[in-house]
Structure formats: C-alpha cells, structure tokens
N, C-alpha and C positions, 0 to 999 in steps of 0.2 A: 085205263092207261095201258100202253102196249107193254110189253116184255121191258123192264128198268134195265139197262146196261151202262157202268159209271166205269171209272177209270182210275186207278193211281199210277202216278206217270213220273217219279222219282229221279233225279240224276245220279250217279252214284259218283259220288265227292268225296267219300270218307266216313262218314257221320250220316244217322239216321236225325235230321233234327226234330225236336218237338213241335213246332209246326207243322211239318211233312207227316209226322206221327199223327198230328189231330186230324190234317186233310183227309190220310189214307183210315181215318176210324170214321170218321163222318161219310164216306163213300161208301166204308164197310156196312155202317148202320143204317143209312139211303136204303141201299141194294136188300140188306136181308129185311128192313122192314117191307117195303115193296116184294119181296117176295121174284128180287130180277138174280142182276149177275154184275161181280166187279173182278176188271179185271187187272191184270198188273202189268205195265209199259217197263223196261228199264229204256233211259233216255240216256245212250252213252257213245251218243255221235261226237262226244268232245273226247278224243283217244289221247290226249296231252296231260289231263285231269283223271280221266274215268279207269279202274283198278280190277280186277277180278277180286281181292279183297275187299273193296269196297261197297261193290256190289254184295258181295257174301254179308256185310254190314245191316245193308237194306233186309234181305230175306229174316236173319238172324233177327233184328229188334220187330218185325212184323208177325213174325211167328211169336217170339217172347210174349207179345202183346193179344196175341191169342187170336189176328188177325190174318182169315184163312181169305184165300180170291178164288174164282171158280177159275178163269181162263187166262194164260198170261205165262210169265217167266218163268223159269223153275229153275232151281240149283243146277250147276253144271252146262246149263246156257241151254238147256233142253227149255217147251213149251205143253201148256194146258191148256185145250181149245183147237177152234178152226181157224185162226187168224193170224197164227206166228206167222213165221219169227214173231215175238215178242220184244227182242231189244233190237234198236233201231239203227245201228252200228250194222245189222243184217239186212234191214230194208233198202239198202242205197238203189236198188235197180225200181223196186215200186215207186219211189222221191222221183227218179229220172224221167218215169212213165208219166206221172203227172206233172211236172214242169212242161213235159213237150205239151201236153194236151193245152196247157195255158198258153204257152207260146205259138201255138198252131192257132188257138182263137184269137189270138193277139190281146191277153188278159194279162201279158209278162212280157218284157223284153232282154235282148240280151245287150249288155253293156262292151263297151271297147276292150275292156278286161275278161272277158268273156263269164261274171259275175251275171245273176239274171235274177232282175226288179219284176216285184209285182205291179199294174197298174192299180192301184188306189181308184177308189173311185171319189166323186167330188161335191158326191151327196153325203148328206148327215149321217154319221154313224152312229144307228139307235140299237144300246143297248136295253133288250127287258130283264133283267137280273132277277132273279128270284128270290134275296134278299137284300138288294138294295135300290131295288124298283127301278123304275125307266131313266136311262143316262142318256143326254147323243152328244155324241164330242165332234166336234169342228171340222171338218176335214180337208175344209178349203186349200189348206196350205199344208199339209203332211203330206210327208215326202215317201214317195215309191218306193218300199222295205224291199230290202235283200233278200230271196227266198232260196237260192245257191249260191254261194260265194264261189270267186274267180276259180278257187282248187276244186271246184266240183262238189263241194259237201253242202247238204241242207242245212238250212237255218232252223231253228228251234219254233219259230212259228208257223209254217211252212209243215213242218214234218208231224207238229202235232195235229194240222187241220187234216191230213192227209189220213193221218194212224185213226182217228176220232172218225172220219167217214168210215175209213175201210171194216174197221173194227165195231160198227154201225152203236157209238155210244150216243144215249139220248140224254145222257145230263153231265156236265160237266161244272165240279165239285169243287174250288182249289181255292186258294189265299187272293184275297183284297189286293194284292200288288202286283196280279194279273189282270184286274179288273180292263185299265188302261190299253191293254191288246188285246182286248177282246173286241172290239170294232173290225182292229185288222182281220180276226179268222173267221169273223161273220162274211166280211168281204173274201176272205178267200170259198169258202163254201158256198159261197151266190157266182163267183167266177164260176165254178166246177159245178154248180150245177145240183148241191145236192144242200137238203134243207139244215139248218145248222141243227146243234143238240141246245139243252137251254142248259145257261148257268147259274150258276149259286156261287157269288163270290164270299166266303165267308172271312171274318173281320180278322186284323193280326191278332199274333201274341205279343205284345210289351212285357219288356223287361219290369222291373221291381223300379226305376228308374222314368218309367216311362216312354220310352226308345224301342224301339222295334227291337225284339229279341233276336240277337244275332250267335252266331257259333261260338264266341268266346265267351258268352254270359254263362254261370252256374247254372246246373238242367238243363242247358238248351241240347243237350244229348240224349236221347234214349238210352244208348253205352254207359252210361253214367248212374242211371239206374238199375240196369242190369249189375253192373260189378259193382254198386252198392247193398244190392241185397231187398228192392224196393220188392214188393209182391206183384206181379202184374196187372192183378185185378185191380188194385187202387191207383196203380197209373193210368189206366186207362177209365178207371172212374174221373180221375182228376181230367181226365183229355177231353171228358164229355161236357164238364163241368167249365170247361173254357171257349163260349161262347153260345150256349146252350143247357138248359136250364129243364127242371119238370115242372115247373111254374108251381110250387108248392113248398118252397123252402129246403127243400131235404139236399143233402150233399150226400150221403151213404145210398147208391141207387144202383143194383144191380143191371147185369149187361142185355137181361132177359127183359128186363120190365123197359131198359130205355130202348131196345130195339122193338116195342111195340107201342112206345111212346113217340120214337125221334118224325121229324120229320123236318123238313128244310124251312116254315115259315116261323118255327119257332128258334129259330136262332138269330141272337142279338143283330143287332146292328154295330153296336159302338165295338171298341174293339177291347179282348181280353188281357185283362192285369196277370199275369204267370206272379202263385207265391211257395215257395219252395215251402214254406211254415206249413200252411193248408196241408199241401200235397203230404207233407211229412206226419201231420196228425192225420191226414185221410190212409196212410198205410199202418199207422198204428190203429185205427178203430177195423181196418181189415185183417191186422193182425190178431187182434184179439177176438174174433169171428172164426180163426181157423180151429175146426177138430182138430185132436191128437193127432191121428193119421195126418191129417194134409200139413202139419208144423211139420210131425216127424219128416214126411217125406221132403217136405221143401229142405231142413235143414240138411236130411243128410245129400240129397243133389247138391247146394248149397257149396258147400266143406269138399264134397269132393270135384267137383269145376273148381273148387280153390285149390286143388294140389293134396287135400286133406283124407289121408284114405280111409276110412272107415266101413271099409270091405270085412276085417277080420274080426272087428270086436262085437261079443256076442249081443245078440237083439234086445235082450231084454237088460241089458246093462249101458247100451246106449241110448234107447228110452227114456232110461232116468237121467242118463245128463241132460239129453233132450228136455227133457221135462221141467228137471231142476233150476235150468239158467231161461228158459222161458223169462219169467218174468224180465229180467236184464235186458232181453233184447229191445231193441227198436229198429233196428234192420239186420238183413243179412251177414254185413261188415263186420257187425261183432260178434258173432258166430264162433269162428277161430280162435278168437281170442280167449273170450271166455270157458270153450270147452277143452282148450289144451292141457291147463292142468288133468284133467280126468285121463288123458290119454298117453301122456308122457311120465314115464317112471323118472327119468333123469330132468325134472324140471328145473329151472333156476328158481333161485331165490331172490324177490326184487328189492330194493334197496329199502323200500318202506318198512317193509319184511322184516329186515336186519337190521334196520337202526330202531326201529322203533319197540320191535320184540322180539326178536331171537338172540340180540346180544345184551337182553335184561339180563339181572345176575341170577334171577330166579329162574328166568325161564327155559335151562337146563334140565331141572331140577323138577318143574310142572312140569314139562315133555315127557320124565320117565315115571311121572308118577298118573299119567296120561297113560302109558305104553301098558303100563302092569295093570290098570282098573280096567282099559279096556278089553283085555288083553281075558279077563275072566266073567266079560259079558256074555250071556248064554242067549239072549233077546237081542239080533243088532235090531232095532230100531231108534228113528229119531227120540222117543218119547224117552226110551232107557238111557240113551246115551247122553242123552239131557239131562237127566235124571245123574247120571253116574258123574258129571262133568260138576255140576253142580253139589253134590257131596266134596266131593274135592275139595272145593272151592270153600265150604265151609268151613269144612275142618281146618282147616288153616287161616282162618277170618278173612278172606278178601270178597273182592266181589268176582263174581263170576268171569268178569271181562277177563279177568288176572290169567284166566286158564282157557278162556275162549280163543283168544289172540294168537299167540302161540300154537295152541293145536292146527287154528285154519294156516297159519305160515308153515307151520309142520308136513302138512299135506297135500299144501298145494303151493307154497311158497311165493303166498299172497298177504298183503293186509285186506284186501277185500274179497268180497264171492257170495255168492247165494247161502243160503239160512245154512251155518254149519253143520248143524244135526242132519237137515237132510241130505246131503252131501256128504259127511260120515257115513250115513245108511245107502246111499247108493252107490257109493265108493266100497264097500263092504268090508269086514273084519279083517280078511289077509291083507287087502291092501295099504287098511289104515294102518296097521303093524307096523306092515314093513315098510311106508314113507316115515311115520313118526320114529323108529329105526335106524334109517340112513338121515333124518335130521340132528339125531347125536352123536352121529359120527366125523360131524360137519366142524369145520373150525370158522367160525366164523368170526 
C-alpha cells in the first residue's frame, strides 16, 4: 500500500460533536496504524455560521482527546504541511481554477443565474465502500448538482472533491449520511481526471432513543466532557468502542494496543447505540487505573481551569486532600466541591450541619471537649485521633457518632466528607484548633 493520507474535514459550527469526534479518531487510528498521515481541513466556506471561536472549539476537544494530525490547520489560521491553506474560506482562487477546467471540457455549465451545474453522468453510480460493500444508485434521473452558487462560492461537494485531489488523500473516513454523495464526487474525480480515494462509510451514533444522535441530545458534545471532568483516555476509549470492537469482549483497551489492532474491515455495519451509563463506568475503571502523580496532576490542572487556585498551598498538603477525597470522586465536577472545605478558613456551614448537629444541646459542649483533647495530642495521626475521639466518647456513654458529627461540621461545616480521622490528619493540629475554635464562637 502507497503512503496512507486520510482527512478530517470538520465545519466549525460551535461544537465539536461526538460523531465528528469518532470520524476524526477513526482517521487518527487508520493513519497511525498504517503508519501514513492525517490531515486536518477546517470547512468554513459558510461565513454566516462559521466563528473564529468555534473553530478554536475543534482544535481544543481534538487535542483534549490526544488527537495529533500531521498536516493541516493550526491555531491562529496558520498551516502544517505542503498543501495549505488548509481552511477553505482561503482556497476560493484554487475552487475557481477547477470549475473553469470543467467548464472548458464542458463537464459543468453555467446557469442564467450565473450559478454553475455539474453534468451528472447517466451511468450507474457504483459505490465499493469499504464497509458497506458495493452500492450503485440510479442516476438516470438525478439532477445536475450546484458546484458554485450564483454569488461565486463553492459548494460543499465540489470543494471537497477538489481539496481530497489536491491534498492527494487515498482514503476517505466519514459518517453513513454521506454515503448518498459519494456517487456524486466519484463523478466529479472521473470529470477531472484524476482517480478517486476509497471510502469507508462508518455507521451513525444513535441516541439512547434510537434516533440519530443530534446536538441537543446529552454527550452529543465533546465540551461537555471536557467541563465535566471526564478523563480523555476513556472518552476516546468509549469513541473506539462505538462501532468497532477487538473481537474479544474487553471494553478497557488501551490506545497503543487499538492502534495496532484497528483497521477498517473490522468495524460494524449496523449502526452504534451512544450510553452515557457505559461511558460513565468506562471513566471510572480509568480513574481508578491512575497513579498518584497522574490524579494529582489531572486534579490540580483540573481546579485551576476551574478558577481554583491552588498555586500557593504547599505540595505536600495538597496531596493529602488530593488523596483524601479520591475515593468521592467520579469525575472532575466534583473536584471543587469537595476539596473547598480544606482550602477555605471562612467556610459556611450547611444547613444539614446545623439543624442536625451543631444546634444539638450537647454539641457545644463536645466541640470544646474536642478542642482541649485534641489540643494535647502529641501523635497527630488518624489512628490517635480516633483513638482520643473515642475515649471521649466513652466517658460520657454515648456512641462515638455523638462526637464524630460535630467535630466533621466543626471543621469543615459539613454533614458529610471523607473518613474524618484522615482528614483531621491531613488538615493538621493548628488547623484543627483553630476551625473547631471559631465553630464556638459561632451563634448558630
């Protein structure tokens, strides 16, 4: 096989969809299993629609997703490669150059409107698809497509036949609901003269529903999982995992083993079920796969793209919160949440807090008998302070919980939170003080 060159050819609309996301990882995995080159198109000959932010959309979830191209678009409207421009809003003189060449052979004419038709041809139009085998659609009666509209602009099929020669790609990658035009850009590549690339129409996404997954359905965002805190490696596990398979049951399949597995015949036919469920246990079995380092770092990048600054507070004290609320998480989202107590001296008190234990009559009274046990621990650790919490507790007949409650509202002005002992110990001696401290100075 010659040199593999695929394409991801994206409009920029707003949104990175999850469809778009699977095309441009399928193209990714093609190319580096082949050992070619993929490149990146932005398609943003629609100036009515298409955004300089939106486009910064595309780059931003393709990167997230760990999804590098060799030749193509780059931030700031710069190019990668011999072949730029890359977006196509820049090619309008190359689109002109080959209309006239069709129009000079008489392969296109120009309309009263000055709009200019391709001629169709009136033979069968035989698709070989490379996973959905040999199609030929009818042609007898399909009508001579628009390949420049009256205002001088390319059409969309038209200017990808054009980019796909010039760009010399030999496989082209995309969704089942292109399948239907690809007749047409066979015919335009036999007009011009030059051999088409082959495709692989690969099957939709449906919704939970059944329904072709559309922009307003839940996940049909990559945005969506980024500012939820998904990990990227299980989203783009979950990408592989939708319409394409290692033929051996596993769903946890690393990106190294499928790109020396993938290949195009083994992806389904029928088209793929999208379940947010899955997806959601496939980032938890990747979360609990991460080393220390790679949690810590994700969290603290994490927290600080969320506004959360965590520049000052020393390393080996944010570790342990890191560490401590581990288990709580299941995505990024709860991140904030649950590590603000640790970072905030002036926290609030939540309502569960105070109706349920801090305006007990007792628990005044535990808080400062709390303040002074702790207060001549010489060991902080969970095991002593458990230890010391629990004497307390004795002495006075209750059960434990009677002094547990209290202490964790005391210090974090929570009813709930990660094992209190260890969160005592990582919060350490001066600060336990001095939150359970300003809790009975509190009038609540």
């Amino acid at each position: 096989m010659s040199e593999v060159r695929v394409r991801f050819a994206p409009s920029p609309t707003g949104l990175l969809h999850i469809g778009g996301a699977r095309t441009a990882l399928f193209n990714w995995l093609f190319a580096r299993h082949f050992g070619g080159r993929m490149i990146l198109r932005i398609e943003d000959t629609d100036t009515a629609r298409n955004t300089p932010e939106a486009v910064a959309i595309i780059f931003k979830g393709l990167r997230w997703l760990g999804l590098d191209w060799d030749e193509g678009a780059q931030e700031g409207g710069g190019n990668l490669g011999d072949y730029g421009p890359y977006y196509q809003s820049q090619r309008s003189e190359l689109y002109q150059k080959y209309a006239a060449r069709l129009l000079a052979a008489d392969q296109a004419y120009r309309e009263a409107d000055g709009a200019i038709r391709f001629r169709m041809p009136r033979t069968p139009g035989v698709v070989r698809d490379l996973i959905c085998g040999e199609i030929t659609f009818d042609r007898t009666t399909e009508p001579d497509p628009t390949i420049v509209r009256k205002d001088g602009t390319p059409v969309f099929h038209f200017v990808n036949v054009v980019d796909d020669m010039e760009m010399r790609v030999t496989h082209v990658i995309r969704g089942e609901d292109h399948l239907s035009n690809t007749h047409k850009h066979i015919a335009m590549f036999e007009a011009l003269g030059a051999l088409p690339p082959r495709y692989a129409h690969i099957p939709l996404i449906l919704n939970p529903g059944g329904s072709k997954m559309s922009k307003r359905d839940v996940g049909a965002s990559i945005g969506e999982y980024i500012e939820q805190g998904y990990l990227p490696a299980a989203v783009r596990n979950y990408l592989c995992l939708l319409g394409w398979s290692p033929k051996d049951n596993r769903e946890v399949i690393g990106i190294s083993e499928v790109i020396e597995k993938f290949d195009l015949p083994q992806i389904n036919r029928g088209n793929a079920r999208f379940d947010l469920n899955k997806l959601y246990w496939l980032n938890g079995e990747y979360w609990k796969a991460l080393t220390a380092d790679e949690y810590h770092a994700y969290a603290k990048n994490y927290l600080q793209q969320r506004g959360v600054s965590v520049g000052g507070i020393d390393a080996q004290y944010l570790a342990g919160v890191f560490d401590i609320v581990r288990e709580k998480i299941k995505l990024g989202r709860d991140l904030p949440d649950w590590v603000e107590p640790f970072f905030n001296e002036e926290f609030a008190y939540d309502e569960k807090s105070l109706m349920v234990t801090l305006r007990e009559p007792e628990a005044r009274a535990r808080i400062e008998k709390l303040s002074a046990a702790f207060g001549t621990v010489g060991e902080w650790t969970a095991a002593r302070l458990e230890e010391t919490l629990k004497a307390l507790a004795a002495a006075d007949g209750v059960k434990a919980g009677a002094y547990v409650h209290p202490c964790r509202a005391g210090v974090a002005g929570r009813a709930v939170g990660p094992s209190l002992y260890h969160m005592l110990e990582v919060m350490g001696q001066e600060r336990v003080l001095a939150r359970l401290r300003r809790t009975l100075t509190m009038n609540f």
